[in-house]
PDB file of N, H, CA, C and O in Angstrom:
ATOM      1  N   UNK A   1       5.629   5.965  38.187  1.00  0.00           N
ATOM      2  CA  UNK A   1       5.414   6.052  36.756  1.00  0.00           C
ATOM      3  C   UNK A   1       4.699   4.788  36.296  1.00  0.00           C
ATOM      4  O   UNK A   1       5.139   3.690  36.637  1.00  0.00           O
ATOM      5  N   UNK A   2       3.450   4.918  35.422  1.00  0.00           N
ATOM      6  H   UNK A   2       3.092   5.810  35.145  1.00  0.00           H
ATOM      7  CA  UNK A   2       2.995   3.942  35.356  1.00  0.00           C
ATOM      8  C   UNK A   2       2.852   3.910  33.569  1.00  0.00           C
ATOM      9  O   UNK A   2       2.592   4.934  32.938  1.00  0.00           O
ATOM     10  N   UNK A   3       3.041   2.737  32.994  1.00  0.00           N
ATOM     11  H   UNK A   3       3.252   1.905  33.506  1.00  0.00           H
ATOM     12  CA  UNK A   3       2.129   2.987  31.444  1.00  0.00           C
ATOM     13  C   UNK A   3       1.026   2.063  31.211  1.00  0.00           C
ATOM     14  O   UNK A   3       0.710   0.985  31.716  1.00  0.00           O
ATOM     15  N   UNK A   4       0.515   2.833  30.259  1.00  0.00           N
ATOM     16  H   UNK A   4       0.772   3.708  29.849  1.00  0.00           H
ATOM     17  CA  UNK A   4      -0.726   2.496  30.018  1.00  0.00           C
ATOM     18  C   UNK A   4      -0.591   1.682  28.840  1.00  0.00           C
ATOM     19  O   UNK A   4      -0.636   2.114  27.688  1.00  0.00           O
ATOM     20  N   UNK A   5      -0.340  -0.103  29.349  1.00  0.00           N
ATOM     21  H   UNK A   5      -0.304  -0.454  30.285  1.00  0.00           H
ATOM     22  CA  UNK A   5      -0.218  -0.788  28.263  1.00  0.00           C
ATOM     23  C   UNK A   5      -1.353  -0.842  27.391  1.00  0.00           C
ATOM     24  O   UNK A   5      -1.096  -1.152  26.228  1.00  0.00           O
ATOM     25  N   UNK A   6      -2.866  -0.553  27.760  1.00  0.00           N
ATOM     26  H   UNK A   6      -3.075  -0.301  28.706  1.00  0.00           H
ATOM     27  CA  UNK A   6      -3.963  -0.899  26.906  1.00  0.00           C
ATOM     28  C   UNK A   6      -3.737   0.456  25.510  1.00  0.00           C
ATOM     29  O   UNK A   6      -4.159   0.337  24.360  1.00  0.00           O
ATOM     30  N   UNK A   7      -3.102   1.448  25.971  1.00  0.00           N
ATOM     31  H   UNK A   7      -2.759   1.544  26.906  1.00  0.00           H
ATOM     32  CA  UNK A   7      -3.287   2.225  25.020  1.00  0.00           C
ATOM     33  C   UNK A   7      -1.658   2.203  24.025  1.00  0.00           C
ATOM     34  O   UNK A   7      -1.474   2.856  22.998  1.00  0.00           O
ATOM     35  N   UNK A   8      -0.637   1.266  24.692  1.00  0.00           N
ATOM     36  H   UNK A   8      -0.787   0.735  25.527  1.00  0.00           H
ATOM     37  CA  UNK A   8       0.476   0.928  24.093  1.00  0.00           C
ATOM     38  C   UNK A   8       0.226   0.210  23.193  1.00  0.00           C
ATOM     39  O   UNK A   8       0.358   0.593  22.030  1.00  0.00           O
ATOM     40  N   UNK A   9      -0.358  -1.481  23.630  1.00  0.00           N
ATOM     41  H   UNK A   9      -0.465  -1.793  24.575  1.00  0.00           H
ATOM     42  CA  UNK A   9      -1.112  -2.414  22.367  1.00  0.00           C
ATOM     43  C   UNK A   9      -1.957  -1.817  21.489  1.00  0.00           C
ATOM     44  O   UNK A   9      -1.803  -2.365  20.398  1.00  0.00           O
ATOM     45  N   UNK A  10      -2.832  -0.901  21.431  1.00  0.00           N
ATOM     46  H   UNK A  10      -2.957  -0.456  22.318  1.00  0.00           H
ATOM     47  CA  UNK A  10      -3.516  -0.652  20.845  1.00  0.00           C
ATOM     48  C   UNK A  10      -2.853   0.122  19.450  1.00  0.00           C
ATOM     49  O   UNK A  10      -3.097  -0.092  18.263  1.00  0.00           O
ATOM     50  N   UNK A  11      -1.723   1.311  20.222  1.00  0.00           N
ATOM     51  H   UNK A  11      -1.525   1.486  21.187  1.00  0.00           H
ATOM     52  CA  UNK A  11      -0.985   1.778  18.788  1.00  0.00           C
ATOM     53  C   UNK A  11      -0.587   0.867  18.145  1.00  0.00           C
ATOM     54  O   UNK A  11      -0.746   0.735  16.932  1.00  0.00           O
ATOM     55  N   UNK A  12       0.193  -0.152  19.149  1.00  0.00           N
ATOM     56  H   UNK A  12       0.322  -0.045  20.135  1.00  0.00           H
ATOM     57  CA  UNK A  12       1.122  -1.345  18.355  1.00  0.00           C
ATOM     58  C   UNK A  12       0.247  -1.847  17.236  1.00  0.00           C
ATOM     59  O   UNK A  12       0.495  -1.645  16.047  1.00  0.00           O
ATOM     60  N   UNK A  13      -1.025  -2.661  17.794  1.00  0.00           N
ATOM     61  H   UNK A  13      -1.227  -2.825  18.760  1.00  0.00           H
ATOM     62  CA  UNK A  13      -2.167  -3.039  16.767  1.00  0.00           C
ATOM     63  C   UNK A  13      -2.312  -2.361  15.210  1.00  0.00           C
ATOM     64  O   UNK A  13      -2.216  -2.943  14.130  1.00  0.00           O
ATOM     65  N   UNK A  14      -2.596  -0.830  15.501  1.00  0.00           N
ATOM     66  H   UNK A  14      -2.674  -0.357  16.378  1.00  0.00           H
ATOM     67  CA  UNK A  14      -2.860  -0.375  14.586  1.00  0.00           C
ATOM     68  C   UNK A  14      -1.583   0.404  13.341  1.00  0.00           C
ATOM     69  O   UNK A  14      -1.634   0.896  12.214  1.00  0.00           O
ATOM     70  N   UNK A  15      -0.306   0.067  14.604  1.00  0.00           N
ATOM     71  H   UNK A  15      -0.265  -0.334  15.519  1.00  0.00           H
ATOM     72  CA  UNK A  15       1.210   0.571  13.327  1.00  0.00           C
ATOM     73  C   UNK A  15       1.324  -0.917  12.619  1.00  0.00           C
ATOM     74  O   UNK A  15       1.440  -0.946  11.394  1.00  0.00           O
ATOM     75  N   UNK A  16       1.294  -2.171  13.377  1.00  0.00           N
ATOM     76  H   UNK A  16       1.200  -2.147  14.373  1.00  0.00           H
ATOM     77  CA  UNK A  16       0.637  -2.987  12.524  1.00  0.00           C
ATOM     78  C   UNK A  16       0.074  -3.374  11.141  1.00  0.00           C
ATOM     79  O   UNK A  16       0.640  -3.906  10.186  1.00  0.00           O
ATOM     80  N   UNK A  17      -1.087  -2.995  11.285  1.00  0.00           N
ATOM     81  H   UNK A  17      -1.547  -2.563  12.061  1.00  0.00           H
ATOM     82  CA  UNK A  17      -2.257  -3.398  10.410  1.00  0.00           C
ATOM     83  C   UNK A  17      -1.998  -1.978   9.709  1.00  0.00           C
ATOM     84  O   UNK A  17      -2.071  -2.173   8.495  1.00  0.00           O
ATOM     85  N   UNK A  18      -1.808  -1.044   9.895  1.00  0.00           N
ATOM     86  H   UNK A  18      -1.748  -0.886  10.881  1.00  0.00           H
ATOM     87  CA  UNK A  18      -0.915  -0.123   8.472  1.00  0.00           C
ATOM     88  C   UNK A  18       0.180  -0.578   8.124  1.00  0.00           C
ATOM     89  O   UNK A  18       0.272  -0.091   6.996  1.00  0.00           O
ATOM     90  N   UNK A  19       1.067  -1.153   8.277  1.00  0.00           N
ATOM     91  H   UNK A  19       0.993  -1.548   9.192  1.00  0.00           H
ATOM     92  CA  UNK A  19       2.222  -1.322   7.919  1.00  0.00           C
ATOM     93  C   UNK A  19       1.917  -2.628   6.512  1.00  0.00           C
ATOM     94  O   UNK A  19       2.307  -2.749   5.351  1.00  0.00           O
ATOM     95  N   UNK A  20       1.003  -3.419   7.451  1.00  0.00           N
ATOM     96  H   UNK A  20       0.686  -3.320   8.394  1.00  0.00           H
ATOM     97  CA  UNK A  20       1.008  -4.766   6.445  1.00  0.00           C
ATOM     98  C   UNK A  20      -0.380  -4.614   5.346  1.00  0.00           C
ATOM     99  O   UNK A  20      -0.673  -5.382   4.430  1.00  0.00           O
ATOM    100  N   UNK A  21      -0.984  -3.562   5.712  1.00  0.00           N
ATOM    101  H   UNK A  21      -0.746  -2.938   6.456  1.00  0.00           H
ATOM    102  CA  UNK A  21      -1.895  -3.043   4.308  1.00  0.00           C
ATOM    103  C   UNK A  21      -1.161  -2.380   3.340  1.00  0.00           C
ATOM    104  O   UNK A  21      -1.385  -2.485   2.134  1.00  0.00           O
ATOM    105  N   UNK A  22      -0.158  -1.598   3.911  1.00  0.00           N
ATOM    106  H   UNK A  22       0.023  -1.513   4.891  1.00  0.00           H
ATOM    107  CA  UNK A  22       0.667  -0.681   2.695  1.00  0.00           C
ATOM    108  C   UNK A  22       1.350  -1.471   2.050  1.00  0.00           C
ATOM    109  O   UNK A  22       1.434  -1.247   0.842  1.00  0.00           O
ATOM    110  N   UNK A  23       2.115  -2.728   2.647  1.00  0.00           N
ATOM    111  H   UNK A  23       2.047  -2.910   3.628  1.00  0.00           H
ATOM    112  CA  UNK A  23       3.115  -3.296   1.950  1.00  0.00           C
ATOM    113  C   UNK A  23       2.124  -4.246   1.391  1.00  0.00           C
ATOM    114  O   UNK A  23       2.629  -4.732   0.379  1.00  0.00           O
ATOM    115  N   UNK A  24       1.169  -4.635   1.557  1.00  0.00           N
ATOM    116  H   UNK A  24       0.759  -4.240   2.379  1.00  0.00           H
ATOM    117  CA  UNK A  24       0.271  -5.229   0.623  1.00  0.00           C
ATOM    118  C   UNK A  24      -0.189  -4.279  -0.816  1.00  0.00           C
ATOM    119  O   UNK A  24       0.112  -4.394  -2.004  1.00  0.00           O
ATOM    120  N   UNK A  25      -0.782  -3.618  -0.303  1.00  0.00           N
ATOM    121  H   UNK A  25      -1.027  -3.524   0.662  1.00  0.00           H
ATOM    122  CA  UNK A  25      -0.830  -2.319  -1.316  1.00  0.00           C
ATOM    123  C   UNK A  25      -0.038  -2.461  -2.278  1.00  0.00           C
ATOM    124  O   UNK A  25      -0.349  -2.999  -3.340  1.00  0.00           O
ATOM    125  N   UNK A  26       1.308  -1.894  -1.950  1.00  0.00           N
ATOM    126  H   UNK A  26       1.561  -1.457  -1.087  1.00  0.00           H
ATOM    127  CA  UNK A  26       2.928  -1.595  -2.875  1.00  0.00           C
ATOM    128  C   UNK A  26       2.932  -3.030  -4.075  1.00  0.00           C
ATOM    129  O   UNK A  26       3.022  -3.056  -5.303  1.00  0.00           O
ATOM    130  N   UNK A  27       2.795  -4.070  -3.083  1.00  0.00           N
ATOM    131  H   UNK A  27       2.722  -4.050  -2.086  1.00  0.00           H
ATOM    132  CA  UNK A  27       3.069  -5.686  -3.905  1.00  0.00           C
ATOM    133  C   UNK A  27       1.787  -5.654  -4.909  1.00  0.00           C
ATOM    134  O   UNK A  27       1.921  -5.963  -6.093  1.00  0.00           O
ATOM    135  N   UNK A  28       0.555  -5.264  -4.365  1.00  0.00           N
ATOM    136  H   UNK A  28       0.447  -5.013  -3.403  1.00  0.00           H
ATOM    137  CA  UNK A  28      -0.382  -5.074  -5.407  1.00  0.00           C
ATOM    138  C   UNK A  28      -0.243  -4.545  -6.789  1.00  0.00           C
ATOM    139  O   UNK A  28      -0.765  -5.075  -7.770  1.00  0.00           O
ATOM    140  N   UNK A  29       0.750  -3.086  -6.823  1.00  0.00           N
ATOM    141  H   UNK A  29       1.173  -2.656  -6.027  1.00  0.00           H
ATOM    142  CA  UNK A  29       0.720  -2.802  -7.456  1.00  0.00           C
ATOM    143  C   UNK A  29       1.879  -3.204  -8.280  1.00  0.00           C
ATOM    144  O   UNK A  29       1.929  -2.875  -9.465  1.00  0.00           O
ATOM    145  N   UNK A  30       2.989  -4.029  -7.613  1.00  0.00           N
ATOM    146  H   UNK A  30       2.948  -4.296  -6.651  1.00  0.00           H
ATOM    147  CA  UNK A  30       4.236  -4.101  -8.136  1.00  0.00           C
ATOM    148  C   UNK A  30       3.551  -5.759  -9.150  1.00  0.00           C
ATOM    149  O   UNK A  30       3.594  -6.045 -10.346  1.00  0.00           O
ATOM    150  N   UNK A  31       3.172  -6.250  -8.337  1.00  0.00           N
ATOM    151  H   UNK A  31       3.137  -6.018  -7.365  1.00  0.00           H
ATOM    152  CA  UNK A  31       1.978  -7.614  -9.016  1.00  0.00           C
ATOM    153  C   UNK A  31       1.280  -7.115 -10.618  1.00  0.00           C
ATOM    154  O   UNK A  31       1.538  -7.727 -11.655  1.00  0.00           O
ATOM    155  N   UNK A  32       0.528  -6.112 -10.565  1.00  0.00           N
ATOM    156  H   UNK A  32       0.318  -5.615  -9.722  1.00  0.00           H
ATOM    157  CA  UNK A  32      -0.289  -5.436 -11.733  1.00  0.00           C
ATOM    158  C   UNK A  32       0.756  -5.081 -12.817  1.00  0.00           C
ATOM    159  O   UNK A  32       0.642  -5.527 -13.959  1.00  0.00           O
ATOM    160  N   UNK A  33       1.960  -4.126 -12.381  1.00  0.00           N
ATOM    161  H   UNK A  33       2.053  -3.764 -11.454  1.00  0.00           H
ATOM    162  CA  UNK A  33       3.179  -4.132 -13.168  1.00  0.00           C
ATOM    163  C   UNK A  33       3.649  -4.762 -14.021  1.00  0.00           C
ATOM    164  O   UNK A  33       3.895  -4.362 -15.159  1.00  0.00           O
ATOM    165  N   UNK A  34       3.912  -6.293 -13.394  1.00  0.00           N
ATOM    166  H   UNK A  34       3.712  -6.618 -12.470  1.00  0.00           H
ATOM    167  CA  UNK A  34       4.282  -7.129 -13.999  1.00  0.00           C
ATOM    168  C   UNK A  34       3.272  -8.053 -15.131  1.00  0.00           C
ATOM    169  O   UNK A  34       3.498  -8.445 -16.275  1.00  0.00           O
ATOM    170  N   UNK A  35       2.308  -8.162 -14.405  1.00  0.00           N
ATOM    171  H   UNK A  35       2.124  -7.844 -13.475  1.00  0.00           H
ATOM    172  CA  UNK A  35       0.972  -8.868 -15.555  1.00  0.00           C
ATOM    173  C   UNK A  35       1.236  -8.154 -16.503  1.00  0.00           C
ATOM    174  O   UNK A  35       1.809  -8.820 -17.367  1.00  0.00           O
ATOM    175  N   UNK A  36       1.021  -6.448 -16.966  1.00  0.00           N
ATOM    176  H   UNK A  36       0.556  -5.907 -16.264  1.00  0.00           H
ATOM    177  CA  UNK A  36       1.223  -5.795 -17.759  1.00  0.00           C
ATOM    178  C   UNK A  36       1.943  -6.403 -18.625  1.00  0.00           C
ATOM    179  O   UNK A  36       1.513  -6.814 -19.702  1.00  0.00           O
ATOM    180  N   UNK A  37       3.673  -6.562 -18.029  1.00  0.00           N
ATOM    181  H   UNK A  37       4.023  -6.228 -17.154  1.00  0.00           H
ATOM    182  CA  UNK A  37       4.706  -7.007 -18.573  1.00  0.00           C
ATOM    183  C   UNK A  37       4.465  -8.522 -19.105  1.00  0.00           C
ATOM    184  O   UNK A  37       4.780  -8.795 -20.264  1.00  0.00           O
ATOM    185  N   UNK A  38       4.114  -9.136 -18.569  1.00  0.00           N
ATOM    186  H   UNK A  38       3.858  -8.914 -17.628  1.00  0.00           H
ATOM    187  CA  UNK A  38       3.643 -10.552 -19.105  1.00  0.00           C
ATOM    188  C   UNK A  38       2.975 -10.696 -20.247  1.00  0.00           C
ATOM    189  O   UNK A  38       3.180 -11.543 -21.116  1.00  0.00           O
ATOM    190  N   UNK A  39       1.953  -9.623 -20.226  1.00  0.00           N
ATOM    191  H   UNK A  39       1.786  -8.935 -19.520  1.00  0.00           H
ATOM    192  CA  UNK A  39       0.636  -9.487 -21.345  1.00  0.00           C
ATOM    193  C   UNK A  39       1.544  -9.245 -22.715  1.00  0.00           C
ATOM    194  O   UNK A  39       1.441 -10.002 -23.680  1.00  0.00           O
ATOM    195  N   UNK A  40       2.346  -8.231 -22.696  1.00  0.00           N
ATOM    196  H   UNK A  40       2.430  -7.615 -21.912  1.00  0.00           H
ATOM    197  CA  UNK A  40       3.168  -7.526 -23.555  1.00  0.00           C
ATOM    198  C   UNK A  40       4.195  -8.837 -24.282  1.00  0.00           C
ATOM    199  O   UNK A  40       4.305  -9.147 -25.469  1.00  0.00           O
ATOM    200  N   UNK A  41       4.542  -9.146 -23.644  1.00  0.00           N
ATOM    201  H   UNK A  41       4.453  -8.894 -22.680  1.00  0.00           H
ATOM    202  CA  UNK A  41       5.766 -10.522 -23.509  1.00  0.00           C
ATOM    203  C   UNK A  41       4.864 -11.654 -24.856  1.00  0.00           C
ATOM    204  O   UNK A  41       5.173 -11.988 -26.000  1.00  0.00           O
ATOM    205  N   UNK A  42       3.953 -11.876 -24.168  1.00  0.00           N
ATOM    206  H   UNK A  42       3.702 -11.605 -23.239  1.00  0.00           H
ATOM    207  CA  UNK A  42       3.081 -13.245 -25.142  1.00  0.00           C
ATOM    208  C   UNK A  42       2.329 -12.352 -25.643  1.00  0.00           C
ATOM    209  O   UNK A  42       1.548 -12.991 -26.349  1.00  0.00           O
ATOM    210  N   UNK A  43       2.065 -11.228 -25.723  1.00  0.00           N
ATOM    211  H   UNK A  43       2.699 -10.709 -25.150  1.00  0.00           H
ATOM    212  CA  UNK A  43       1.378 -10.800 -26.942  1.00  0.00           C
ATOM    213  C   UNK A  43       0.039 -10.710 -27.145  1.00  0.00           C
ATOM    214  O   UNK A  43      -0.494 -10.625 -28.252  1.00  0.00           O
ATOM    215  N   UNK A  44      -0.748 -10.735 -25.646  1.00  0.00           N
ATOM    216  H   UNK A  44      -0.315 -10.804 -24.748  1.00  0.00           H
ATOM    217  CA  UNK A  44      -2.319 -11.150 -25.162  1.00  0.00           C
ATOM    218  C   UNK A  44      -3.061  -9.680 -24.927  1.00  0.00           C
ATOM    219  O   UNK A  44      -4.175  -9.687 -24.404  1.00  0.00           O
ATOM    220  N   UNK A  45      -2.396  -8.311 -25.345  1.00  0.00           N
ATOM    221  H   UNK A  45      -1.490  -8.305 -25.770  1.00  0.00           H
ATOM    222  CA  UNK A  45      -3.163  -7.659 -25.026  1.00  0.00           C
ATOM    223  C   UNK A  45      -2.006  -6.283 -24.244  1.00  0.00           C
ATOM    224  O   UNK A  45      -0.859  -6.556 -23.892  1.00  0.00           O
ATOM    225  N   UNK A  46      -2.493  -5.152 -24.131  1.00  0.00           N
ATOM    226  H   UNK A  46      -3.425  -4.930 -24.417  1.00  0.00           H
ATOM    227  CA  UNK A  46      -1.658  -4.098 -23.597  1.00  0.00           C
ATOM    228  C   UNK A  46      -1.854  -4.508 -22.419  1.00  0.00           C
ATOM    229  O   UNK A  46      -0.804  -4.165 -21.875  1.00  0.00           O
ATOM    230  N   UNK A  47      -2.503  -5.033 -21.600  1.00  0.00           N
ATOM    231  H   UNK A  47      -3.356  -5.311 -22.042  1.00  0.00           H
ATOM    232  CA  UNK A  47      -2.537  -5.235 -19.583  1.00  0.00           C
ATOM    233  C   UNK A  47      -3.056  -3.305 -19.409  1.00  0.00           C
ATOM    234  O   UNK A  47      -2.499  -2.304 -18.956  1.00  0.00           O
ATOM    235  N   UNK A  48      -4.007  -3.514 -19.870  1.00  0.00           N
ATOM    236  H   UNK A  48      -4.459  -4.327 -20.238  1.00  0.00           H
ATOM    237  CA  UNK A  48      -4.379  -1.925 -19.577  1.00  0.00           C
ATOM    238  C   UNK A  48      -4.743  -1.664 -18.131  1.00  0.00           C
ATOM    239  O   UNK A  48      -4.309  -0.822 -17.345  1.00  0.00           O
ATOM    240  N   UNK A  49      -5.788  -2.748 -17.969  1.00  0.00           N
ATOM    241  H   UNK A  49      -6.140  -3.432 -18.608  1.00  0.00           H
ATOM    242  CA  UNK A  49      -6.298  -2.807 -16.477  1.00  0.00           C
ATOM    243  C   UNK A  49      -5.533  -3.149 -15.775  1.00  0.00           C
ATOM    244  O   UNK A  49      -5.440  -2.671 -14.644  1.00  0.00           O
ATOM    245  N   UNK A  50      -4.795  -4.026 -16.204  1.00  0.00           N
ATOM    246  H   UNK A  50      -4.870  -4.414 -17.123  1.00  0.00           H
ATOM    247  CA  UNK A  50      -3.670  -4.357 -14.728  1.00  0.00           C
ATOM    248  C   UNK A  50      -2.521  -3.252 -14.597  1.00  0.00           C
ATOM    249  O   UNK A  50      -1.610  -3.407 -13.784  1.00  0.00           O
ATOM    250  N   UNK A  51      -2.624  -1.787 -15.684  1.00  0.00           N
ATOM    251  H   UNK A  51      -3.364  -1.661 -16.344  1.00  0.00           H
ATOM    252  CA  UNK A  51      -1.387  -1.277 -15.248  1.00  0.00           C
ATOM    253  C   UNK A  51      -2.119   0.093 -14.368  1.00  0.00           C
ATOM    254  O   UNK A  51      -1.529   0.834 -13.581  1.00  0.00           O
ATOM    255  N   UNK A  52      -3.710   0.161 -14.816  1.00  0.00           N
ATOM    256  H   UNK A  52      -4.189  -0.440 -15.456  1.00  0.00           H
ATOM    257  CA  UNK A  52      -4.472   1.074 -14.322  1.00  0.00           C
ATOM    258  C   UNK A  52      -4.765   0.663 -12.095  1.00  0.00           C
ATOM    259  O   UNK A  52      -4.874   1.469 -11.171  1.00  0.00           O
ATOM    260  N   UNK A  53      -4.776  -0.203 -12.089  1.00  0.00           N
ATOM    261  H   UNK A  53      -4.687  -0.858 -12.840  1.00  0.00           H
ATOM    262  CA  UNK A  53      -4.792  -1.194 -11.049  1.00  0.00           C
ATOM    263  C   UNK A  53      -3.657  -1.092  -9.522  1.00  0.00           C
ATOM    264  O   UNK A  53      -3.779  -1.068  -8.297  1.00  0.00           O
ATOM    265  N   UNK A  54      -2.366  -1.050 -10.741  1.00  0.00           N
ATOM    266  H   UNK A  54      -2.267  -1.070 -11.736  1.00  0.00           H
ATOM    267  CA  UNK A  54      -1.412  -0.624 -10.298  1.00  0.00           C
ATOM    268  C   UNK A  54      -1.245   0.714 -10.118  1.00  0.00           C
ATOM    269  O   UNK A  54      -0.947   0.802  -8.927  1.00  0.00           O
ATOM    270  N   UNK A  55      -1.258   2.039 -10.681  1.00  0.00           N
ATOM    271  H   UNK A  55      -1.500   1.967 -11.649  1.00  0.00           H
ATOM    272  CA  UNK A  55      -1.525   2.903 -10.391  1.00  0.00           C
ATOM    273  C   UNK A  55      -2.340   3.230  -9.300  1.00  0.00           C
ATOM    274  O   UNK A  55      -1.912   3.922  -8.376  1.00  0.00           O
ATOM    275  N   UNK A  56      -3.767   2.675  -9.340  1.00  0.00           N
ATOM    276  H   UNK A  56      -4.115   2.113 -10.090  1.00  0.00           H
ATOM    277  CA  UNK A  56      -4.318   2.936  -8.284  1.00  0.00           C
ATOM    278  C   UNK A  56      -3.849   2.577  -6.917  1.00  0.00           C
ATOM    279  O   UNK A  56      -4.078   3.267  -5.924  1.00  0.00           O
ATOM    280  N   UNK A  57      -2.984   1.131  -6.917  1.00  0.00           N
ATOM    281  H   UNK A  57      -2.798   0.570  -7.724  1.00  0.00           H
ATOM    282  CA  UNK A  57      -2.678   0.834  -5.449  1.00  0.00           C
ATOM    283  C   UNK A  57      -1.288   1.623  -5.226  1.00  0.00           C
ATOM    284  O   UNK A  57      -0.908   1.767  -4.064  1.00  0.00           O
ATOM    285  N   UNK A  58      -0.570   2.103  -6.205  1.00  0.00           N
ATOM    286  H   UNK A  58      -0.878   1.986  -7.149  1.00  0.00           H
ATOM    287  CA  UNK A  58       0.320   2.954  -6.171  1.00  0.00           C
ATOM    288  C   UNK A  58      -0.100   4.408  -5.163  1.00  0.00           C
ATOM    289  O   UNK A  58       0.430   4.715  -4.095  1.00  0.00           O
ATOM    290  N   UNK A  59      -1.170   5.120  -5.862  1.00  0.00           N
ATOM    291  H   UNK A  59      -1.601   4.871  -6.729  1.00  0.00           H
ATOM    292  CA  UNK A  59      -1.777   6.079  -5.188  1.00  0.00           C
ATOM    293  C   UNK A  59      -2.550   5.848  -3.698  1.00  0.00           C
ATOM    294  O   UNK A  59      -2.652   6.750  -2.866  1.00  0.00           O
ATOM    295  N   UNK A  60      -2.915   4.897  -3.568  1.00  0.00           N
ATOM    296  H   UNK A  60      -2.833   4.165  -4.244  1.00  0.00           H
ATOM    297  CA  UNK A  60      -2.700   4.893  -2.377  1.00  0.00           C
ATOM    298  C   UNK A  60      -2.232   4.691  -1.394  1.00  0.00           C
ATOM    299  O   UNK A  60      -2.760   4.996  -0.324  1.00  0.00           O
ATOM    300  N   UNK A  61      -1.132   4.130  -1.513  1.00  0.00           N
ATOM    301  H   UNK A  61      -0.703   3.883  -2.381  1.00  0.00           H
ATOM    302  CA  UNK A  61       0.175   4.124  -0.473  1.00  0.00           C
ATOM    303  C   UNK A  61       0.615   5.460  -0.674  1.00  0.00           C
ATOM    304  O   UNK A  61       0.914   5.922   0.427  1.00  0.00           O
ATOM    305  N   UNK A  62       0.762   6.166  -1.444  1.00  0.00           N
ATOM    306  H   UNK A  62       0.519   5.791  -2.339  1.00  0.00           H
ATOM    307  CA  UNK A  62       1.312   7.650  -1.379  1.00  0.00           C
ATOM    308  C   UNK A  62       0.273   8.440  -0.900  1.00  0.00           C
ATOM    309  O   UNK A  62       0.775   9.509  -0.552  1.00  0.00           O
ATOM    310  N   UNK A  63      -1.002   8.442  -0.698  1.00  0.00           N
ATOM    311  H   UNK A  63      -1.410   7.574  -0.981  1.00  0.00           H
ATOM    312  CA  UNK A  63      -1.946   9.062   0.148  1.00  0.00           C
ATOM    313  C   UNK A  63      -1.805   8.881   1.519  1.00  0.00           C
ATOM    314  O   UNK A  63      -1.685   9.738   2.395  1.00  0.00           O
ATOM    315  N   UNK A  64      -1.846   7.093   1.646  1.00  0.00           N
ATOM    316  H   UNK A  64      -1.943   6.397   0.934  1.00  0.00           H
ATOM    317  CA  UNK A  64      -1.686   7.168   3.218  1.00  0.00           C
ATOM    318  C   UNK A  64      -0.116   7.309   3.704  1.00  0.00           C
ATOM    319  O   UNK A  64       0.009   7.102   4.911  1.00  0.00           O
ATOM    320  N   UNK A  65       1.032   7.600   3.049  1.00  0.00           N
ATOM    321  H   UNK A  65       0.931   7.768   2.068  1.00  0.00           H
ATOM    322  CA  UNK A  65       1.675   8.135   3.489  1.00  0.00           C
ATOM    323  C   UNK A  65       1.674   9.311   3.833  1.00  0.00           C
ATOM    324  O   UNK A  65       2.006   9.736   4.940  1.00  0.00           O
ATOM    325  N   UNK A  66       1.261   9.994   2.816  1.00  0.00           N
ATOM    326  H   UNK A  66       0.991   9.648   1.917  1.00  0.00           H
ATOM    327  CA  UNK A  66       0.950  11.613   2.931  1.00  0.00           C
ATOM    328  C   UNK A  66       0.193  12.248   3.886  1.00  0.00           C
ATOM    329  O   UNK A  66       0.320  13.328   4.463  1.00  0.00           O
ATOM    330  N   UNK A  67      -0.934  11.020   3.962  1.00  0.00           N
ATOM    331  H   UNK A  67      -1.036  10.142   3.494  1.00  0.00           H
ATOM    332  CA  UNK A  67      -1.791  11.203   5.620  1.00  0.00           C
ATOM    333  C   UNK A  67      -0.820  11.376   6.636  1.00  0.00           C
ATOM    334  O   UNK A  67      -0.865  12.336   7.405  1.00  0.00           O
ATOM    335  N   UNK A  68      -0.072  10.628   6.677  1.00  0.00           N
ATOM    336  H   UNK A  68      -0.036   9.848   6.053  1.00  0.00           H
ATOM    337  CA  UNK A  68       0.769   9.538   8.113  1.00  0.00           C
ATOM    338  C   UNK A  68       1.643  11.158   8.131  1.00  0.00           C
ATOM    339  O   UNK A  68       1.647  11.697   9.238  1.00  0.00           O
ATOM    340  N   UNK A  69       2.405  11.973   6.913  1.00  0.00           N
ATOM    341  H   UNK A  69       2.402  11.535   6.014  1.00  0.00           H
ATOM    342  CA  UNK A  69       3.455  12.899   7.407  1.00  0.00           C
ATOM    343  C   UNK A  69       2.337  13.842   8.052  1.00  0.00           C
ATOM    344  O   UNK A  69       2.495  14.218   9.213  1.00  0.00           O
ATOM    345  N   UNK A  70       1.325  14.191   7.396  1.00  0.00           N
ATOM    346  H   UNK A  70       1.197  13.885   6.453  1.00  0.00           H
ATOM    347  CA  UNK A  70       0.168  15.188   7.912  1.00  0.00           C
ATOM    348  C   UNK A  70      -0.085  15.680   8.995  1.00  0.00           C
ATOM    349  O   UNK A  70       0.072  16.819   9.434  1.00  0.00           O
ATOM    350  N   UNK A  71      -0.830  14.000   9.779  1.00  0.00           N
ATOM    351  H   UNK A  71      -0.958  13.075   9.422  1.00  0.00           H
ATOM    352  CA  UNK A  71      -0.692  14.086  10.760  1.00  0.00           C
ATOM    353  C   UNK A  71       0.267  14.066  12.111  1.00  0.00           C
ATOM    354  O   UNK A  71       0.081  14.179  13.322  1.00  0.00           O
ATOM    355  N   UNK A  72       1.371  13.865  11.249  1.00  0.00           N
ATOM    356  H   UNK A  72       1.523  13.774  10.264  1.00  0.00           H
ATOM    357  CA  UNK A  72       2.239  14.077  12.464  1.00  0.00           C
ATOM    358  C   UNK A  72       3.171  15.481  12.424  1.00  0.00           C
ATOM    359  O   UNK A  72       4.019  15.671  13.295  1.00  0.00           O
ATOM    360  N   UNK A  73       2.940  16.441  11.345  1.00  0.00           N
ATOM    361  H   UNK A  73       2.251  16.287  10.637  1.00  0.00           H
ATOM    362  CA  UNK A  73       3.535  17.875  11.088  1.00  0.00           C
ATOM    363  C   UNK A  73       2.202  18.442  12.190  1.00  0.00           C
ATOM    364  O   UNK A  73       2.620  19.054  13.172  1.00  0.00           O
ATOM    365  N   UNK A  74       0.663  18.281  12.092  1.00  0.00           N
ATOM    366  H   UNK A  74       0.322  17.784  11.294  1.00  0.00           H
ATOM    367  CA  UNK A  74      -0.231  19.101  11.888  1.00  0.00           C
ATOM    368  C   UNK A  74      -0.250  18.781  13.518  1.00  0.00           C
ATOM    369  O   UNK A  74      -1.067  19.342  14.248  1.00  0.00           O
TER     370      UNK A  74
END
């Protein structure tokens, strides 16, 4: 029995570098959240863009999750 570490590192690599884009992602948006909240706080403005921002990095962690169940049902 032999394994094929080049193709072991390679998943490892890439569960990786998804793992620490999504949770970058999530903080992105949890980051935008809060500016919002800040803006609101002192009184500088609704944080429109920063809550639109957030949404967006919101949506895409729920895409590439949605990928990630996809491909592993399909």
């Amino acid at each position: 029995m032999d394994i094929d570490w080049a193709a072991l590192s390679s998943v490892f690599g890439v569960s990786l570098g998804v793992s620490v884009g999504l949770v970058a992602l999530f903080t992105l948006g949890i980051a935008g959240l809060s500016r919002r909240e800040r803006a609101v706080a002192q009184g500088s403005g609704s944080g429109a863009l920063a809550v639109t921002g957030a949404y967006v990095c919101f949506a895409a962690c729920a895409a590439a999750v949605a990928y990630g169940i996809y491909l592993i049902v399909a």
